[in-house]
N, C-alpha and C positions, 0 to 999 in steps of 0.2 A: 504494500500500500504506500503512495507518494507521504513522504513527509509535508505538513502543512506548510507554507509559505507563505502567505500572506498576500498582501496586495505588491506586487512587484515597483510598478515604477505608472508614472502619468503619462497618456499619450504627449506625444511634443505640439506643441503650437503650431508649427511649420505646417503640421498636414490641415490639409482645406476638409476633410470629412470630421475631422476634431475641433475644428474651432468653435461650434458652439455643443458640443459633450462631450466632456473631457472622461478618460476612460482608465480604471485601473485593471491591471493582469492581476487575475486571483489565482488559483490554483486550479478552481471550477471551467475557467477558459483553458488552460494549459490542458486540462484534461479532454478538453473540447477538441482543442486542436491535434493532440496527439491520437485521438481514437478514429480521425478525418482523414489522418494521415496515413497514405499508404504503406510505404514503408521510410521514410525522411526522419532521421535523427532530429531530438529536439532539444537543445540546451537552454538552460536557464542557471543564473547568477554562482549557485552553490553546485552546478554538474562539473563534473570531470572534466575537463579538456576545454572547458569556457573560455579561462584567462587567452588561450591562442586561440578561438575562434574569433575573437573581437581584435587579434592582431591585424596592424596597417603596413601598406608599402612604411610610410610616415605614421608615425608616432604621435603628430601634431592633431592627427585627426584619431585616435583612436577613442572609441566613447561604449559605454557598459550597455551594452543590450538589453534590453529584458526579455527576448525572446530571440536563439539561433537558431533556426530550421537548415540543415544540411538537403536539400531537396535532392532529391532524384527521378523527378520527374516533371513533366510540363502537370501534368494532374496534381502533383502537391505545390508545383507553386501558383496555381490560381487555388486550393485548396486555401493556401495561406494567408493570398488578396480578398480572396469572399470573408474568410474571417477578421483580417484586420476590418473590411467596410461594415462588415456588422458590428463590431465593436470598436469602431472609431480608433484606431491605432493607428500609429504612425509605421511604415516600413520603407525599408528601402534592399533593392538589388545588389550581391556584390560577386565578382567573380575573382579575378587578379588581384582587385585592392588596392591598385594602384592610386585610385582618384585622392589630390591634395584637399579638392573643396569641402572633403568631409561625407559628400554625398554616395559613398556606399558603405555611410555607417549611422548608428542610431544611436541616440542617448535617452534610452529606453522606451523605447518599438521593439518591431522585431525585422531582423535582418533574415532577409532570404538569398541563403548564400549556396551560387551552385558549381559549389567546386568540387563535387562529387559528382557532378556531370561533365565529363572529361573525353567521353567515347570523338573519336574519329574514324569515319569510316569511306575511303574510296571505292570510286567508280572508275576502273580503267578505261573503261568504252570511252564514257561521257568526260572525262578529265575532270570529273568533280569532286568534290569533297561534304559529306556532313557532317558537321562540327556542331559539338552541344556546346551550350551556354555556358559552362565552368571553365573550357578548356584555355588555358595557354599557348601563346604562339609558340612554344619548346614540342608543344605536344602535336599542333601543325605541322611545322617544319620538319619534325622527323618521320613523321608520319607518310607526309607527302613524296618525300625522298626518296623511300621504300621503291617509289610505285616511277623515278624519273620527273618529279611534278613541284610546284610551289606557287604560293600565291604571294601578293605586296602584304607583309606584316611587320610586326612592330620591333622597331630595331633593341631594343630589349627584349628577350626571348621569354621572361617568367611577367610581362604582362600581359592586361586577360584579353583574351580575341573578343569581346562582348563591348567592355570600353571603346577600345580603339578603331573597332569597327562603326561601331554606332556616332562614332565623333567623324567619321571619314579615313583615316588608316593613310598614313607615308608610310615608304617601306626605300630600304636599296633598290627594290626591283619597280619604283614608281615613273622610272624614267622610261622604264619599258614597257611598264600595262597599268600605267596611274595611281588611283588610289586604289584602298579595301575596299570601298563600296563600288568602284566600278568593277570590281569581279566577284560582286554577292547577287546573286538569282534569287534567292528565296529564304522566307525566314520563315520559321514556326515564333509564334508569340503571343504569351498572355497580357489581355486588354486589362483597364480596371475595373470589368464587369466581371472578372472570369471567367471569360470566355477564350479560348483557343483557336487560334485561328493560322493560316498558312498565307502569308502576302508574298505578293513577286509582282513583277510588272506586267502579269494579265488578272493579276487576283488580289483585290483588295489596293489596286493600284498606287489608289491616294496616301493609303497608311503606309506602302512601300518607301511610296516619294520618300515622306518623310522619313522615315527610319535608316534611308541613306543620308546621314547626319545629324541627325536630331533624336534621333532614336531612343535615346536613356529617356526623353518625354514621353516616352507613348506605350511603352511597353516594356515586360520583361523577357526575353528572346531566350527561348529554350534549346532552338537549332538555327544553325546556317547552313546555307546551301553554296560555296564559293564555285564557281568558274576559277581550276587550277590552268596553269602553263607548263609547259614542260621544262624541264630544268634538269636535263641529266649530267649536262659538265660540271665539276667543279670553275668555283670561283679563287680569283686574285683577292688577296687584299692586303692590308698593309696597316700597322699603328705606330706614328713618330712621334717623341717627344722632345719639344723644340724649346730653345729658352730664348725668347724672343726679344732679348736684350741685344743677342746675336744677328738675326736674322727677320724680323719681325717683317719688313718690306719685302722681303724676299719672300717670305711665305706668302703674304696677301696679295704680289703682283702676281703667284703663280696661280691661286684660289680665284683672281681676279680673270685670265685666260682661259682655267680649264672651262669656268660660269660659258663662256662664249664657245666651246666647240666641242663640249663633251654631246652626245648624241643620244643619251639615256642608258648607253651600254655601260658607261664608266659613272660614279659617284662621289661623293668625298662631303666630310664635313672638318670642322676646326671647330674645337671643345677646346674654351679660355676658361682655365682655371685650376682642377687637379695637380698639385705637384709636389708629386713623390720624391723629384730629386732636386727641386730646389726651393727653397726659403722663399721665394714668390711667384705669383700665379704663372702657370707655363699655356704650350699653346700643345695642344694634343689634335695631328691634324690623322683621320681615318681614312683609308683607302678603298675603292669599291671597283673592282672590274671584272664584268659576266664573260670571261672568256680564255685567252691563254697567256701565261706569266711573261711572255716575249712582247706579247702586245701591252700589257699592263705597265710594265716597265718602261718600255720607250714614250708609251701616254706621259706617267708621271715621273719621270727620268728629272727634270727639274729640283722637284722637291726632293726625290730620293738621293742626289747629292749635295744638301747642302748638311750641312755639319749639326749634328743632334746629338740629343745624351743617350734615347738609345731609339732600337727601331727591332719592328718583329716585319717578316712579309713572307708571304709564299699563298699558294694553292691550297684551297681546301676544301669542304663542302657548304655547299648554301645553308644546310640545315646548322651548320655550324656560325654563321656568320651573324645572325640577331644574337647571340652572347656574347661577342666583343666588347659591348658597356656595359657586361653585367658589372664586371668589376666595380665599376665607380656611382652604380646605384643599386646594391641590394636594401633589401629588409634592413629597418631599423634608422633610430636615427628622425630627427624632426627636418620634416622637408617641407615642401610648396614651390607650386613651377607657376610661372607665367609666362606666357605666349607672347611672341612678336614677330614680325617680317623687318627681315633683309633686302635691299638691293644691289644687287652685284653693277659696276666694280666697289667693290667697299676703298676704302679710304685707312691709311697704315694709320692715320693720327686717329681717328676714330675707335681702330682696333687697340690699340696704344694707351686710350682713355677708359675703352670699358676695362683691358685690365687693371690699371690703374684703381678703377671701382671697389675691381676684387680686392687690393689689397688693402683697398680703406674697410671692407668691411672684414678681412682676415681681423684686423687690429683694433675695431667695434665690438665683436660679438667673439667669443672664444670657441674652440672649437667648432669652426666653421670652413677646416680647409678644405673638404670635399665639395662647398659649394661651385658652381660653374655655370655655364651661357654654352650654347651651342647653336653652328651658325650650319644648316644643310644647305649643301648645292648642289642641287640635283636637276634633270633636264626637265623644266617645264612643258615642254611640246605637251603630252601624251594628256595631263590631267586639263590641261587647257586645252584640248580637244571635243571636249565635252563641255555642254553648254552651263552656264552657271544656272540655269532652272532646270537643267534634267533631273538633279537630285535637289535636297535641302541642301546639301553642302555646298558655302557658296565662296568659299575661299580656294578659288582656282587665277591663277595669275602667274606674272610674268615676275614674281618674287618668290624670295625663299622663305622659308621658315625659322623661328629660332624659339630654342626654350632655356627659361632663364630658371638657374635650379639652385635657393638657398639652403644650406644643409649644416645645422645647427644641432646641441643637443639641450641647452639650456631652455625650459620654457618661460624665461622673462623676456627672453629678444624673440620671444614669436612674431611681435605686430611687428618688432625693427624689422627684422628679414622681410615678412611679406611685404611692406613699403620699401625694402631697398630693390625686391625683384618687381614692385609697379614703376619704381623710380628709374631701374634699365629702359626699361619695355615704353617708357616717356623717351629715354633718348634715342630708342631706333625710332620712332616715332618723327623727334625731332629732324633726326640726319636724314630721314624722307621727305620733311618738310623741307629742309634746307637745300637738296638736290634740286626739288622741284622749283621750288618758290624764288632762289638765286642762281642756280646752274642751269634750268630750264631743262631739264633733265626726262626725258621721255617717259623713260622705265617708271619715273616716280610719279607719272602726271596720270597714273590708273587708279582704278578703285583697290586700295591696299586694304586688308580686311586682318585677321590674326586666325590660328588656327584653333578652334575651341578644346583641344583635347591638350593642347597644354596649358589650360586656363584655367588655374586653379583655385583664381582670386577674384572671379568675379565681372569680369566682360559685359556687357549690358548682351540681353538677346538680338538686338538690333545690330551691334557691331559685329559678331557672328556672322547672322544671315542676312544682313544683305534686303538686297528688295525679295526674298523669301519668305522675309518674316509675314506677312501678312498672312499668305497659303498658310505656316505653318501653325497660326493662329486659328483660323477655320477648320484645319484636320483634328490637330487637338481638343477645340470645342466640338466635335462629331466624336469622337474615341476616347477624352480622357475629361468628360465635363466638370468632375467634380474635384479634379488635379492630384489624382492620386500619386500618378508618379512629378514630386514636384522640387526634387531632388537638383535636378539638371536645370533648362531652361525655364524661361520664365515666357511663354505664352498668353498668356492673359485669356483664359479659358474662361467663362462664365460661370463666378462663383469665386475662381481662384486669385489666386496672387497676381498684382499689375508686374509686368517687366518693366525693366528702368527706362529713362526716355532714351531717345535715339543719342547714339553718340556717331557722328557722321565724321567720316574720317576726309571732308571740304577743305578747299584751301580757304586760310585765314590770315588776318593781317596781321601783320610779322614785325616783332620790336626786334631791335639789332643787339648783340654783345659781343664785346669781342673776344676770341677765345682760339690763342693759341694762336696767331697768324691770319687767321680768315675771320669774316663777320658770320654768325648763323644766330638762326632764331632765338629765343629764351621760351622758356618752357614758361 
């Protein structure tokens, strides 16, 4: 017989079916839920194995559940959402756990966590892949392997395919077949009715749209259905670590060339910040080439001779190649990313200033050397090939990506950090304005948007999506009217929470300072 427990915890404010009856977990609901339950493990505060179910990529967001459900099935997790709506509790979805915003965790709800749904199962014929909702891109990639195949996933290998999909998915392999969601066919997904349903782009079309980017609003996705490639060579690649006291121009004018003639076969990024071998921020540039080590080499022959402290390269496999940053972002540790865009050619003083940032905040906040900025340069062609309303995802453009990563252990510099990764993410901002508005700079004079999946502070929904928003405001109030899943964006569904005003990313009139040689904007 269950030990008595009591009243657990209050549903949270946040959720829109609890704001006006607040709800306590007694023992009598627990019992409710478990006997509904097919076979999905159920934690609560005093079970066994609790403390690491409620563990975070980040620590910052870690918060006490009052109810874990390990699901194993699409039937137990609308099992879970029909009982939270009857009893006004607050839940949220988690897979990887990656998310900084907090939102795949509950400070006492209950978390529907499906990381016991893990299965991968290919189709040689069709080149496809079914992937259940818990799984990891470790669990794709090798998966796919097996069979000759892979799809564009997340360059960290233990993040969850359900996040990074549903936000739109960069991968190494996006220069060549775009984003995650331009190779997702079909998803199985529970609604906040609980209902089950199968969307794709003849079924359920509109809910599809959306769920290509917006996705964490509208549902909890129990499978995907990917469109693989084939991928039977091994891959080149490469990781040097540069001290850019040395070389720092040299690196950016080479970053600055590959931007113009790499053709989506070849990749690279520069990670400012990690530095294992010296006392300030280094420049850690990553290599990418789908093809043979003769060709890789003479591509980035440039950087591979210039003088580093050290350097790994050779051939290996693709499935192997999304665990190259494991190193510098596992488990643990207080984090928070913010998103921004790049435009290539970047500028040495510019690279020169943000590390410079790094080290003011090395010397602010202790224990904070793991923090970093990472700048992708990958070939635009492919994802701007597709129109910016074929999906929700509406940050396709002729810029790069970047996520700004503070990694802390203290929790009194929590708000410093998150304000030092909005305060970055203002000056890629700026040096767009400034290309555009005094350089008259082409690249800069487009609609520059951020990528919402490294946005972990807070974006307005409008700066996301674009002239999107609106559509994704009408599917939402058809599928999610009472804002169950309200975790992610902010839609303004009927009932629910307003999204913040538009933050338009418009040219504006521009005060001068001067800094460092040339005039640019002030923030």
């Amino acid at each position: 017989m269950m030990e008595p427990r009591g009243p657990l915890i209050m549903a949270s404010e946040e959720t829109s079916v609890s704001r006006d009856s607040m709800a306590c977990i007694d023992d009598s609901m627990i019992q409710e839920l478990e006997y509904k339950l097919h076979r999905s493990p159920v934690l609560t505060p005093d079970s066994e194995g609790y403390s690491e179910s409620i563990k975070r990529w980040s620590d910052a967001v870690e918060k006490r559940a009052g109810i874990v459900v390990y699901a194993t099935s699409a039937r137990d997790v609308s099992t879970c959402i029909r009982f939270c709506r009857k009893h006004s509790i607050d839940f949220v979805v988690c897979g990887g756990k990656h998310s900084t915003s907090g939102a795949s965790s509950s400070d006492g709800g209950l978390v529907i966590d499906l990381s016991h749904m893990r299965d991968v199962k290919v189709d040689p014929g069709t080149k496809t892949l079914r992937v259940q909702g818990g799984c990891t891109w470790k669990d794709v990639d090798e998966t796919a392997a097996t069979y000759g195949l892979a799809i564009v996933g997340g360059t960290v290998n233990h993040t969850g395919v359900g996040g990074l999909t549903l936000g739109g998915g960069y991968g190494w392999l996006s220069g060549r077949h775009g984003l995650t969601v331009d190779c997702l066919l079909e998803v199985e997904i529970v609604l906040a009715d609980g209902s089950i349903k199968r969307a794709s782009k003849t079924e359920q079309s509109d809910l599809f749209w959306a769920i290509c980017g917006a996705g964490h609003s509208f549902g909890a996705v129990s499978e995907f259905v990917f469109q693989a490639h084939d991928q039977a060579n091994e891959i080149w690649a490469s990781q040097i670590f540069f001290n850019p006291a040395h070389n720092l121009e040299a690196i950016v004018a080479f970053a600055n060339h590959f931007a113009t003639v790499t053709d989506g076969t070849s990749a690279m990024s520069l990670m400012l910040g990690p530095p294992p071998f010296l006392s300030q921020p280094g420049i850690v540039a990553t290599l990418f080439y789908n093809g043979l080590q003769s060709e890789a080499e003479a591509i980035f022959k440039p950087l591979l001779d210039l003088p580093c402290i050290k350097k790994s390269c050779g051939m290996r496999p693709y499935s192997t190649m999304n665990s190259i940053f494991n190193y510098a972002v596992e488990y643990g540790g207080r984090k928070c990313t913010k998103g921004a865009s790049a435009i290539l050619p970047l500028s040495p003083l510019f690279v020169q200033n943000l590390l410079l940032d790094l080290a003011q905040l090395h010397k602010k906040v202790p224990n904070c050397r793991k923090s970093m900025m990472n700048i992708d340069i990958y070939s635009s062609k492919k994802w701007c090939s597709v129109p910016r309303d074929a999906t929700a995802f509406f940050n396709r453009g002729r810029y790069q990506n970047v996520v700004i990563g503070p990694n802390w252990e203290n929790p009194a510099y929590d708000g410093e950090c998150r304000e030092w990764a909005r305060s970055i993410a203002r000056k890629f901002r700026m040096e767009i304005d400034f290309r555009r508005d005094f350089l008259g700079d082409k690249t800069a004079d487009q609609d520059i948007r951020e990528y919402g999946n490294y946005d972990g502070i807070g974006a307005a929904s409008h700066t996301i999506f674009g002239s999107n928003f609106d559509r994704l405001v009408e599917i939402k109030t058809k599928y999610d009217p009472d804002n169950l899943f309200n975790k992610g964006y902010g839609f303004t569904p009927a009932g629910g929470t307003a999204a913040p005003a538009p933050v338009e990313p418009a040219k504006r009139a521009v005060q001068h300072v001067q800094f460092k040689g040339y005039t640019r904007p002030a923030s």
